[in-house]
C-alpha positions as MATLAB code, in Angstrom:
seq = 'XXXXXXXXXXXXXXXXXXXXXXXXXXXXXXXXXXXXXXXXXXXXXXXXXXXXXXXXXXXXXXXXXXXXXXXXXXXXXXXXXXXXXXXXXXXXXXXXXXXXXXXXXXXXXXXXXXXXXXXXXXXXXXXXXXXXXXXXXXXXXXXXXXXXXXXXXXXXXXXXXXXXXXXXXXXXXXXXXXXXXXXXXXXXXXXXXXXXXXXXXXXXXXXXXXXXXXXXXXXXXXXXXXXXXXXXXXXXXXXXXXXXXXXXXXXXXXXXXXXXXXXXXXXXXXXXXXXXXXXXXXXXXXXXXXXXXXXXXXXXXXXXXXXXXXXXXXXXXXXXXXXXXXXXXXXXXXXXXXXXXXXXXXXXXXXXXXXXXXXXXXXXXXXXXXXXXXXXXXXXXXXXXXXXXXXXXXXXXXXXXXXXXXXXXXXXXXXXXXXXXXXXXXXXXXXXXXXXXXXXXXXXXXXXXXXXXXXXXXXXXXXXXXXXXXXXXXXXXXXXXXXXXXXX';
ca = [
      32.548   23.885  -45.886;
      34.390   20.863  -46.988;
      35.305   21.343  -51.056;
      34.081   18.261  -53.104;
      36.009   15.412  -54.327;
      36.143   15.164  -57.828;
      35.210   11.744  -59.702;
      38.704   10.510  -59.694;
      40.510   12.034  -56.520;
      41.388   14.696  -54.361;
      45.029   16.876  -54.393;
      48.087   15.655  -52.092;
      47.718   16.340  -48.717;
      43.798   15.723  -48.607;
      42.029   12.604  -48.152;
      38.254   11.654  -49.910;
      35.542   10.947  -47.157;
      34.789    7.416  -48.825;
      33.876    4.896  -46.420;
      36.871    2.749  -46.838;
      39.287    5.934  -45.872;
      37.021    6.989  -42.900;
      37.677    3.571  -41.631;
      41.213    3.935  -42.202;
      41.185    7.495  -39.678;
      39.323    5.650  -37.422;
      41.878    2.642  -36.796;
      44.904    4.493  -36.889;
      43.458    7.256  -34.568;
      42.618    3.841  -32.304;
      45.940    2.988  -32.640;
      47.421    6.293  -31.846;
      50.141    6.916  -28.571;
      50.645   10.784  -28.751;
      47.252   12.323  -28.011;
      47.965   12.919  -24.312;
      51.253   13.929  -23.801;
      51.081   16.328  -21.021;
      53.375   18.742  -22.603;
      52.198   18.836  -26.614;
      48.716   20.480  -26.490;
      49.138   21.273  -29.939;
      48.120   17.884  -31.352;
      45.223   18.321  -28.546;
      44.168   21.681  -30.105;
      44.340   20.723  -33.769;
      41.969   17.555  -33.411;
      39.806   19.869  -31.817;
      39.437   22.232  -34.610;
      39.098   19.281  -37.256;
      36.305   17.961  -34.911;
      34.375   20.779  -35.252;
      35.175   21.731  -39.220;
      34.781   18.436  -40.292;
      32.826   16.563  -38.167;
      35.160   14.434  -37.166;
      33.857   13.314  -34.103;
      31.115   11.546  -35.801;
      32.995   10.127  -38.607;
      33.140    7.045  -36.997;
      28.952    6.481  -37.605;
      29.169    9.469  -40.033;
      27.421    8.522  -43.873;
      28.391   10.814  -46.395;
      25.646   12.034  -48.834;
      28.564   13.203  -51.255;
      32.055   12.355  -51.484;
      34.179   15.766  -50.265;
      38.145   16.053  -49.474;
      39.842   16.955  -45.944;
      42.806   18.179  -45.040;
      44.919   15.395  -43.949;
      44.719   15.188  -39.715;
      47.225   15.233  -37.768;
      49.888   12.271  -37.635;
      48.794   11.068  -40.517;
      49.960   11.393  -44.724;
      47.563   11.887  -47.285;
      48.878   10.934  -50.845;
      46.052   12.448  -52.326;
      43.547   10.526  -55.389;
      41.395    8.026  -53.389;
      44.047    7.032  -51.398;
      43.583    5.766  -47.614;
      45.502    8.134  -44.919;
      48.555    6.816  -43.609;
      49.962    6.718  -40.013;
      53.412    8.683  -40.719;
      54.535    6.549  -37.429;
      54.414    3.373  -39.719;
      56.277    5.190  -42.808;
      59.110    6.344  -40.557;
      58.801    2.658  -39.256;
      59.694    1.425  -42.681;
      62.406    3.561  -43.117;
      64.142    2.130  -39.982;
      63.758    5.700  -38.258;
      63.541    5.444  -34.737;
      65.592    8.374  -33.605;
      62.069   11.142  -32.356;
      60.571   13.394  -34.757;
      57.925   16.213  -35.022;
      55.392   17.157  -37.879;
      55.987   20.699  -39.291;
      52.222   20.706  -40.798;
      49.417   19.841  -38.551;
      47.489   19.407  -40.945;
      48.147   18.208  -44.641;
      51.003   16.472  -45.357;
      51.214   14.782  -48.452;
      54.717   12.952  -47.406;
      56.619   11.636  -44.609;
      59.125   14.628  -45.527;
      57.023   16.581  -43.261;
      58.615   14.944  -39.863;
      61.828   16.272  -38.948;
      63.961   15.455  -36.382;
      63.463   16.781  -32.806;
      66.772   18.667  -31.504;
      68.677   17.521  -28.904;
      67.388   17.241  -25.603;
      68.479   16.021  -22.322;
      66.308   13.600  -20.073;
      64.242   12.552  -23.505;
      63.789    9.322  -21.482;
      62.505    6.952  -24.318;
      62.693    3.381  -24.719;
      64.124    2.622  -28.158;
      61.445    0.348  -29.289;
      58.549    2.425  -28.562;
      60.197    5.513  -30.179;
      58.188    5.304  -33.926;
      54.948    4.920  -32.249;
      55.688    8.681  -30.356;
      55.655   10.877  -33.786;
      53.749   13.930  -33.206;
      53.143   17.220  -34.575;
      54.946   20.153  -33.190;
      58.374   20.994  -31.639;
      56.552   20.750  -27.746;
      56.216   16.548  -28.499;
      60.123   16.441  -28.495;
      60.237   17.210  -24.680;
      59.642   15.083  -21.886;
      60.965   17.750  -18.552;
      60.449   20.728  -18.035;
      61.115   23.017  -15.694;
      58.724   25.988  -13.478;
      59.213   30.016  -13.735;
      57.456   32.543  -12.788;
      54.796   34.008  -14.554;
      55.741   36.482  -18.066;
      55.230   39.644  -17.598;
      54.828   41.497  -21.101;
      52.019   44.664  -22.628;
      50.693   41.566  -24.655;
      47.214   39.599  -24.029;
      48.068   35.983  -22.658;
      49.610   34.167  -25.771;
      50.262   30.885  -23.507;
      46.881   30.011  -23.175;
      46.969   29.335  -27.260;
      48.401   26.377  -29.029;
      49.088   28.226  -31.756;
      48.943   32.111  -31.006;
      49.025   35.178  -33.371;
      48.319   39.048  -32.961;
      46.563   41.538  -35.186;
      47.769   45.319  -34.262;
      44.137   47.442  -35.121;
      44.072   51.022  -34.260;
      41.206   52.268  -32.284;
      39.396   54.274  -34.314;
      39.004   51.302  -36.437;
      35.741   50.610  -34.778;
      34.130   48.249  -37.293;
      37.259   45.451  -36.541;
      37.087   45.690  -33.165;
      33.480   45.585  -33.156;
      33.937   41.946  -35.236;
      36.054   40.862  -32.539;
      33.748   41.670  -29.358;
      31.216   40.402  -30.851;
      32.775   37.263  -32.210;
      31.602   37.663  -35.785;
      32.715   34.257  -37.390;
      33.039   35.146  -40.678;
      35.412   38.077  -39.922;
      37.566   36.236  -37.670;
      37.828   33.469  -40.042;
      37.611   34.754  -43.552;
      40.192   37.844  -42.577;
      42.131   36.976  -39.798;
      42.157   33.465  -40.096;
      41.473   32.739  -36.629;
      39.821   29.746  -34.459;
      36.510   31.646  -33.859;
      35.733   28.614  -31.396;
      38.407   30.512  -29.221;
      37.452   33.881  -28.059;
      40.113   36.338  -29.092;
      42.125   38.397  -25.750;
      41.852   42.345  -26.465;
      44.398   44.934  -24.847;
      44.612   48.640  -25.474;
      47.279   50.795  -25.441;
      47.288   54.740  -25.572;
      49.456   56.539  -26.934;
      51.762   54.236  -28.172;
      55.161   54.167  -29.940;
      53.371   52.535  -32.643;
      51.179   55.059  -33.964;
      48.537   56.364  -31.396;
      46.444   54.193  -29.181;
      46.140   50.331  -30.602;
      43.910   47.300  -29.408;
      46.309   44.236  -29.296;
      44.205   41.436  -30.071;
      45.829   38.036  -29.304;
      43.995   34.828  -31.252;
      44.534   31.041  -32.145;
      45.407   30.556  -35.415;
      42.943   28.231  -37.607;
      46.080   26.050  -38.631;
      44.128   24.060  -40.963;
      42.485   27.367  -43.116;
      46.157   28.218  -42.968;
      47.638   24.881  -44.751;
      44.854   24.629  -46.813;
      45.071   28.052  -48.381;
      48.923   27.260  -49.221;
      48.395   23.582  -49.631;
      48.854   23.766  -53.729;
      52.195   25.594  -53.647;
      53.590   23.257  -50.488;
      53.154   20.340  -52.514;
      54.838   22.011  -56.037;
      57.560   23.593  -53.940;
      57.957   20.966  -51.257;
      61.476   19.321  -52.117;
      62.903   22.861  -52.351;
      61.262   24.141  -49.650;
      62.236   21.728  -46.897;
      65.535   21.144  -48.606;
      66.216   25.145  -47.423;
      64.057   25.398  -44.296;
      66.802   21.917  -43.283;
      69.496   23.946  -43.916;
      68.608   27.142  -42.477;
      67.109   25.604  -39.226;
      70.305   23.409  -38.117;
      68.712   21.189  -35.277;
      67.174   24.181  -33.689;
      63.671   24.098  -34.691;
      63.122   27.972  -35.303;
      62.696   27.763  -38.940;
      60.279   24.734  -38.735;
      58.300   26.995  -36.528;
      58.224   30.030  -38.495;
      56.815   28.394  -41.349;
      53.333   28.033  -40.402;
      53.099   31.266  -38.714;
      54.433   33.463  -41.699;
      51.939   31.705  -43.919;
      49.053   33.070  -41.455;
      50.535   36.404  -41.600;
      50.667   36.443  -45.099;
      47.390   35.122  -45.562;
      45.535   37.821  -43.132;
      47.774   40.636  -45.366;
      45.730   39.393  -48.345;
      42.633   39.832  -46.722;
      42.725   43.119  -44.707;
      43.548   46.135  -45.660;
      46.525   47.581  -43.500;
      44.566   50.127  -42.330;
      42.213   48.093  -40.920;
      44.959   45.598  -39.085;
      48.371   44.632  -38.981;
      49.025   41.138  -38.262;
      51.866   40.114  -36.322;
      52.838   36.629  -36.528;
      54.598   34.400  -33.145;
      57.243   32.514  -33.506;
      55.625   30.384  -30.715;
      57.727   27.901  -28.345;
      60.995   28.773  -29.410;
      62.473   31.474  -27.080;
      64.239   34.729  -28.793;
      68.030   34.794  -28.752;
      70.463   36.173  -31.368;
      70.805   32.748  -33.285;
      67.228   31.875  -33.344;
      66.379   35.604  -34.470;
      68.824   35.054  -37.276;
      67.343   31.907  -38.155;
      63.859   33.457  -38.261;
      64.536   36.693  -40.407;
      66.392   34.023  -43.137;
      63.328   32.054  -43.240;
      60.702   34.709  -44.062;
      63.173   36.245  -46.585;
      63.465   32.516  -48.417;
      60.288   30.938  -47.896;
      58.405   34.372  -49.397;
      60.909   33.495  -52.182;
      60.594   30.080  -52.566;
      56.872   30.276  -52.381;
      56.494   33.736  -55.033;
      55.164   35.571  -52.129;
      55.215   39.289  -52.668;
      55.106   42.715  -50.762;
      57.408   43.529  -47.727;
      57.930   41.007  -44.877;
      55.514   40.696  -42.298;
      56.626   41.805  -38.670;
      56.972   39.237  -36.075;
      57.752   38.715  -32.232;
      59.218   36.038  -30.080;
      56.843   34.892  -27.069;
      59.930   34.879  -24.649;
      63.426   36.091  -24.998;
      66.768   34.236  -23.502;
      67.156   37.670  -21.552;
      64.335   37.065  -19.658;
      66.124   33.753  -18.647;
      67.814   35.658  -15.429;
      68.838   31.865  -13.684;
      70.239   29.516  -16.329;
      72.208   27.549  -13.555;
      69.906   24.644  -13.903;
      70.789   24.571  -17.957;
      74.164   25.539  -17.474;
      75.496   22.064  -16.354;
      74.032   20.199  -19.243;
      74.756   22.854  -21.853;
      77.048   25.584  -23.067;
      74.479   27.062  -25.250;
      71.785   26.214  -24.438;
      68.241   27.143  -26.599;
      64.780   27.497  -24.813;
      61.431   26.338  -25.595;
      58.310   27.382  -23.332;
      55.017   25.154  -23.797;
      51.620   26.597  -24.074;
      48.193   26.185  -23.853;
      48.914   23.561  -20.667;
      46.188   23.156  -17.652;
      46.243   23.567  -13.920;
      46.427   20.183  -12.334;
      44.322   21.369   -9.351;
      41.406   22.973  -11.335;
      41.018   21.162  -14.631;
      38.645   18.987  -14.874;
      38.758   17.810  -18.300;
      39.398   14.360  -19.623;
      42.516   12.188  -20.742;
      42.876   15.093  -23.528;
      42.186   18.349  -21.775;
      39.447   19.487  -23.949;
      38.040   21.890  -21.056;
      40.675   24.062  -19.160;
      39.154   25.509  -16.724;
      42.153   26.919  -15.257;
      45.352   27.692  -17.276;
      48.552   26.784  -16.099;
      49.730   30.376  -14.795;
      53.464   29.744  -14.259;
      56.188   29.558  -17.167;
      57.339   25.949  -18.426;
      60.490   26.076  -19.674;
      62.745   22.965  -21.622;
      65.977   23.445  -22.514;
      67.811   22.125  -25.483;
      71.151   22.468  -27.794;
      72.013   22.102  -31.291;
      75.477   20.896  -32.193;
      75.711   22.484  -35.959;
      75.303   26.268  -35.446;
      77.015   28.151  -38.447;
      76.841   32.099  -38.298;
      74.088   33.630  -40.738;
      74.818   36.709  -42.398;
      72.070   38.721  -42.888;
      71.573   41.185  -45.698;
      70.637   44.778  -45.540;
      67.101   43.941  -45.496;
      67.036   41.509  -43.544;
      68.652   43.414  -40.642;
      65.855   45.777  -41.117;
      63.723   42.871  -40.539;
      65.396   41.850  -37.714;
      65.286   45.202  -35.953;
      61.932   45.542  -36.689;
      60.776   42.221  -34.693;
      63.505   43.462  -31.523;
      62.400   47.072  -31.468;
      58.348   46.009  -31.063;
      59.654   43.145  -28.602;
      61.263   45.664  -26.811;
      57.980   48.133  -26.595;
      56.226   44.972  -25.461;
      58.430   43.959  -23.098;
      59.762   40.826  -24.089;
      63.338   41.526  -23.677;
      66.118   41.650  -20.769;
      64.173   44.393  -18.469;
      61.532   41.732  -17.423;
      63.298   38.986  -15.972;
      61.889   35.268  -15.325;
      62.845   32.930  -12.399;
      62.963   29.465  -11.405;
      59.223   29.147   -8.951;
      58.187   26.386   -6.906;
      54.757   28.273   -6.833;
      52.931   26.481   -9.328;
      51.241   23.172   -9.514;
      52.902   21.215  -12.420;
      50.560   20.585  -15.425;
      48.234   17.798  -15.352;
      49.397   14.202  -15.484;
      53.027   15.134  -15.093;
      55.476   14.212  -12.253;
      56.915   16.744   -9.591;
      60.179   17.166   -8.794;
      62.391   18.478   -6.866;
      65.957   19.537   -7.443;
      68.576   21.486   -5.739;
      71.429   22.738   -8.135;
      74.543   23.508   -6.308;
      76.844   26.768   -8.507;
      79.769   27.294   -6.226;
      78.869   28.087   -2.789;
      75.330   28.643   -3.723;
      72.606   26.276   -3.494;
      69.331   26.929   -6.181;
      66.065   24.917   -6.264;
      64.353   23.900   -8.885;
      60.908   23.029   -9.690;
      60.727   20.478  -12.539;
      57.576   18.744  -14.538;
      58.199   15.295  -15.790;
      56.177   12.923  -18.126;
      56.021    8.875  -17.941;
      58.377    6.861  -19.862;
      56.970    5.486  -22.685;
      56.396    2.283  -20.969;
      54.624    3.999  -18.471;
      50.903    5.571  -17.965;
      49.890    8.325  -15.639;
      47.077    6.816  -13.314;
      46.514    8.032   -9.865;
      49.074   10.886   -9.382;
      51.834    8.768  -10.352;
      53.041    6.781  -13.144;
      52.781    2.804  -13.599;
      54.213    0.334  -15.689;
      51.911   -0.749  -18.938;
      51.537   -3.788  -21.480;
      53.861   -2.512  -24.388;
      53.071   -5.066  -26.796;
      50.817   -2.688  -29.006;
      49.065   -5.827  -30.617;
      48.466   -7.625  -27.617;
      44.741   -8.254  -27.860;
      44.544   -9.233  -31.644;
      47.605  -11.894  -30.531;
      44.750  -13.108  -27.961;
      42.051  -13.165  -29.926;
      41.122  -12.657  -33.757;
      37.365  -10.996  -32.222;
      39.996   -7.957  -30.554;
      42.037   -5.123  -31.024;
      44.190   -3.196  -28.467;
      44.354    0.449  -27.927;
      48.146    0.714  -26.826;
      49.309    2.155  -23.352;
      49.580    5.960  -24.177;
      50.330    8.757  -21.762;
      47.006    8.468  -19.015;
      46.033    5.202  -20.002;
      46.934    1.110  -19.842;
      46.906   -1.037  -23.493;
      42.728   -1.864  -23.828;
      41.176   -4.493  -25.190;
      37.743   -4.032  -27.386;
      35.669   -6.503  -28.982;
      34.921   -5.847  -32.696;
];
């Protein structure tokens, strides 16, 4: 239910559904690069969620009986009142920022403060020019290679298959929760667990467990934009001193950025339901587990809890891959010292899908593991307090009962079809005397389209139809498609 706009406007980081503002979504959504890129299914995920909350797959034809606010979409800033959305691509563009960045919020920003820099990665291959139209939500839009590993092997339901994946921990005898979840009982899932009931939640049980008898493990997609909206009044009073500390915490290496969201869920689902009914257990998704990025994590909870006037204890959380796992780093080795991990999810099987430019139907999930590799160059030790060591041991020891640690080991594949619309190749890495092949996924340049198993060269002059005639517009060269024309 979309909450009605008052008679003057609507709070920062919503939009009102006049018809001037529709119109605004509508051109800049034209106008938008980013929806495709093979490797970002969040932005993918989240439209698909607003198109189904909102209605905004109709709002192009949509008339509006009474004026309501929505969440800001993705890629776009919302300064609230009657205000138009903004592209955040043309804000950066003001501020002469070109270098890539990634939204923290998929949904609801109320300022351009919201796009951070991407961290440093290797074989980013972008044109300068075309860098500001490339803003996207998520940490996964920074990458352009990746490479194959074999499958992850773990006691958890597939979280890979989710964009943005959480866990609730229920105990078995709670029969009226599970019984929700079977039967897909919308208003439980969405009201309590905060959960995209458009995506059926994955169910595992375990008997007798180290974690207090036999559990069902229930795996779900988080309803980002229920998420942001619940917090959205205390993220725009605390939002200077909020991403002032999340900056400085985070140091180029995107963990605290992508805690954020997922402690809010947690937090959220806590206020909800009662712990004896479930336990939610929020993913630090992408970002692979290492001693640094646990560090990183634990400091955020402790100071956005704070920052925010959360209370009770900290909620538990897990890594979706750890470093250990990593048993071949050859192939990262030569580029970096250090380097951090990021894995991608929710990605499709190039053989089987047959779903459009935007993946909207998977059939078949990628199966392997796809794996980027990245640095940060302003690491500073974190000291954790007391507490927060118990925090910290409390996300390793349940990591280690479901076996994402050291003892189950990932390795480079060639067994897997890369994702769709990406490039194959090949590599061989030589380490000594020892030759290793490698397996890797690649996107187009920016001045390139995928079309035909292979990527071509596309008109990069985003206004190239209006330039041609005042009756056009363009839709610019993205990732699977050449710049259009359309006649207005």
């Amino acid at each position: 239910m979309m909450p009605r706009a008052s008679a003057c406007s609507c709070s920062p980081g919503h939009f009102a559904t006049t018809v001037a503002n529709i119109q605004a979504v509508n051109d800049v959504w034209y106008k938008s690069t980013v929806a495709e890129h093979p490797l970002s299914a969040d932005y993918r995920e989240i439209m698909r969620v607003i198109a189904v909350k909102y209605g905004a797959s109709q709002w192009k034809d949509a008339v509006f009986a009474q004026q309501a606010c929505v969440p800001c979409p993705p890629n776009l800033v919302c300064a609230g009142n009657n205000n138009p959305p903004v592209s955040a691509s043309a804000m950066l563009d003001t501020r002469n920022i070109t270098s890539l960045h990634y939204g923290v919020l998929p949904v609801g920003a109320s300022s351009a403060r919201w796009w951070v820099p991407c961290p440093t990665v290797r074989d980013t291959q972008q044109a300068q020019r075309h860098r500001a139209l490339r803003h996207s939500i998520g940490m996964s839009s920074c990458f352009r290679v990746s490479s194959v590993w074999s499958p992850q092997s773990t006691r958890l339901p597939r979280l890979a298959s989710s964009s943005f994946p959480a866990l609730v921990l229920v105990r078995a005898e709670n029969t009226s929760l599970i019984t929700a979840v079977v039967n897909v009982d919308e208003p439980i899932l969405s009201n309590f667990m905060h959960a995209n009931a458009a995506k059926t939640p994955r169910m595992q049980l375990l008997h007798n467990t180290g974690l207090g008898g036999s559990i069902w493990l229930v795996s779900l997609e988080m309803d980002t934009a229920h998420v942001v909206s619940r917090f959205t009044g205390v993220l725009e009073s605390k939002q200077d001193e909020l991403l002032v500390a999340l900056h400085a915490i985070d140091q180029s290496t995107g963990v605290a950025y992508s805690t954020l969201l997922p402690l809010l869920w947690a937090c959220a689902v806590r206020e909800e339901t009662p712990p004896e009914m479930g336990e939610p257990i929020f993913v630090v998704a992408g970002v692979a587990h290492s001693e640094i990025a646990q560090r990183i994590a634990v400091r955020t909870i402790t100071v956005v809890m704070q920052i925010l006037g959360i209370g009770g204890t900290a909620p538990r959380h897990i890594f979706q891959v750890s470093s250990g796992q990593i048993a071949d780093t050859v192939s990262f080795t030569q580029a970096y010292t250090n380097p951090l991990y990021f894995i991608h999810n929710n990605l499709c099987d190039s053989y089987y899908s047959t779903g459009g430019g935007m993946d909207v139907n998977c059939d078949v999930p990628f199966a392997g593991t796809l794996l980027s590799s990245y640095t940060s160059t302003v690491l500073a030790q974190i000291k954790l307090t007391p507490a927060e060591h118990d925090i910290a041991e409390g996300s390793n020891s349940l990591q280690r009962y479901l076996g994402i640690d050291g003892t189950t080991t990932l390795s480079p594949s060639k067994e897997f079809l890369c994702p769709r619309h990406t490039l194959t190749e090949h590599i061989r890495i030589q380490d000594g005397a020892t030759a290793k092949d490698l397996q890797r996924c690649r996107t187009c340049t920016d001045s390139e389209f995928w079309h035909e198993n292979r990527c071509r060269g596309c008109e990069t002059n985003a206004n190239a139809c209006e330039e041609y005639s005042a009756a056009a517009r363009s839709r610019p060269c993205s990732w699977t498609q050449d710049l259009l024309c359309e006649v207005l």
